[in-house]
C-alpha positions in Angstrom: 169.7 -90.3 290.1 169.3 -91.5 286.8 166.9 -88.5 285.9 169.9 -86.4 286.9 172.4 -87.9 284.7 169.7 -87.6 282.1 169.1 -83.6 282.9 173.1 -83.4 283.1 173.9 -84.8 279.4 170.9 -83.2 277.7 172.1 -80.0 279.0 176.0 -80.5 278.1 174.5 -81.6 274.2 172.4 -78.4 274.3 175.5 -76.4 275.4 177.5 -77.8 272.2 175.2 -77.3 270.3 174.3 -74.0 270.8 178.1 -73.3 270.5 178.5 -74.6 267.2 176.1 -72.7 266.4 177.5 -69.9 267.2 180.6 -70.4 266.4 180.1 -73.2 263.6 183.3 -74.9 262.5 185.5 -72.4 260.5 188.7 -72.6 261.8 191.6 -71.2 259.7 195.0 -71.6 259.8 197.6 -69.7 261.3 200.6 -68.9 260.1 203.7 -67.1 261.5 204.9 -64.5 259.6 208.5 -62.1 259.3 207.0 -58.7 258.4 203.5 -57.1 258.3 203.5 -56.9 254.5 203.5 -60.8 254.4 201.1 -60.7 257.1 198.8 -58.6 255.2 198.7 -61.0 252.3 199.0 -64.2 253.9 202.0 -64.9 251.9 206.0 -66.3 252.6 204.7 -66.8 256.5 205.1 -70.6 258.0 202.3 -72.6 259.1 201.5 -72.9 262.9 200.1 -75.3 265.1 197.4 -72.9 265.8 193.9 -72.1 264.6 191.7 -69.3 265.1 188.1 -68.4 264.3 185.9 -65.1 264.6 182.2 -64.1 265.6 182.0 -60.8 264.3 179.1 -58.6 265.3 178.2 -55.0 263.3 175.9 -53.5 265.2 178.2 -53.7 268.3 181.4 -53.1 265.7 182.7 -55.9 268.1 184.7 -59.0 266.9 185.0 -62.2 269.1 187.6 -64.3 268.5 189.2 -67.9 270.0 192.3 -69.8 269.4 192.8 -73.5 269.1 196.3 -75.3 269.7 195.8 -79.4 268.4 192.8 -80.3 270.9 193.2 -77.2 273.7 190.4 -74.1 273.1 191.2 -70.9 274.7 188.2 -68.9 275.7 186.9 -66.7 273.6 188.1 -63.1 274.2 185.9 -60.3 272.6 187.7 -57.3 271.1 185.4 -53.8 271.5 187.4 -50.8 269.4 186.7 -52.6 266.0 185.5 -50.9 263.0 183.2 -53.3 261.4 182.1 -53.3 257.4 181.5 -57.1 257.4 182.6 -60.5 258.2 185.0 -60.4 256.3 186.5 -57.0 256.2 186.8 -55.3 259.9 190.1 -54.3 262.3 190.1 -54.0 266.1 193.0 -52.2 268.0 193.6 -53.1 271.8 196.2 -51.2 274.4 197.8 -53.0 277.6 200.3 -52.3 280.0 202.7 -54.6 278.2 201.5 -54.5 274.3 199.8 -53.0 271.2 197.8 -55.2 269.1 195.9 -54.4 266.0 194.4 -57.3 264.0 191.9 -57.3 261.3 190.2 -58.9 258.4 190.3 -57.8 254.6 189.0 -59.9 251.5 188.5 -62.5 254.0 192.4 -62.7 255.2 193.0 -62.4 258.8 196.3 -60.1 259.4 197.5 -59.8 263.0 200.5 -57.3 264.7 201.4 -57.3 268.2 204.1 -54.9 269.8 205.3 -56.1 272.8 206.5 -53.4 275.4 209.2 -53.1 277.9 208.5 -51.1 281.5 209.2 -48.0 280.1 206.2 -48.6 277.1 208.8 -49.5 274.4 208.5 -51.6 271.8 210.9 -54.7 272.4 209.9 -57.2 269.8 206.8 -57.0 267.1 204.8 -60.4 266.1 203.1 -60.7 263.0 201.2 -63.8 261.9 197.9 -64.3 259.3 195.3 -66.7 258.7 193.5 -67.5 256.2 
């Protein structure tokens, strides 16, 4: 039994560790902003409780990206229409039933828009928010 606990806890270390590698610890800000002009420059918006991070892969001109709220990790949710340049320059658009998101990175500022949409696939209410 004790060899199991042993097996258990080296493997749960490994699996942090492998994730901070991954991931590392780079979370930014995020902040809540009135209009996708302040969103684009990260500028006039007001500071969330939330933090984000990305993994962003060029080959696969994919971005993965997670949210943090105080000490509560969502998964990590990968985004697959992106166009990619570099880490720190890329945009991803993604289409649901109820909204439009596009979100992106450029000089290294994270800009974010979401349209929300009502039954009939109008826009109701727009979110903008940046991080940086």
């Amino acid at each position: 039994m004790k060899h199991l606990m042993g097996l258990i806890v080296i493997a749960l270390v490994s699996q942090f560790s492998a994730a901070q590698a991954f991931w590392g610890d780079d979370w930014l800000s995020l902040y809540a902003c009135e209009n996708e002009t302040d969103s684009r420059i990260c500028k006039s918006c007001r500071l969330s409780e939330l933090k984000v991070r990305f993994v962003v892969d060029r080959q696969k001109r994919s971005v993965i990206t997670q949210y943090r709220e105080k000490s509560m990790v969502n998964p990590p949710s990968e985004h697959t229409n992106c166009v990619v340049i570099d880490t720190k320059n890329w945009s991803c658009e993604s289409k649901a039933k109820s909204f439009v998101q596009s979100d992106g990175m450029a000089n290294g500022i994270f800009s974010f828009k979401r349209d929300f949409l009502n039954a009939e696939g109008a826009t109701y209410f727009t979110a903008f928010s940046c991080a940086k």
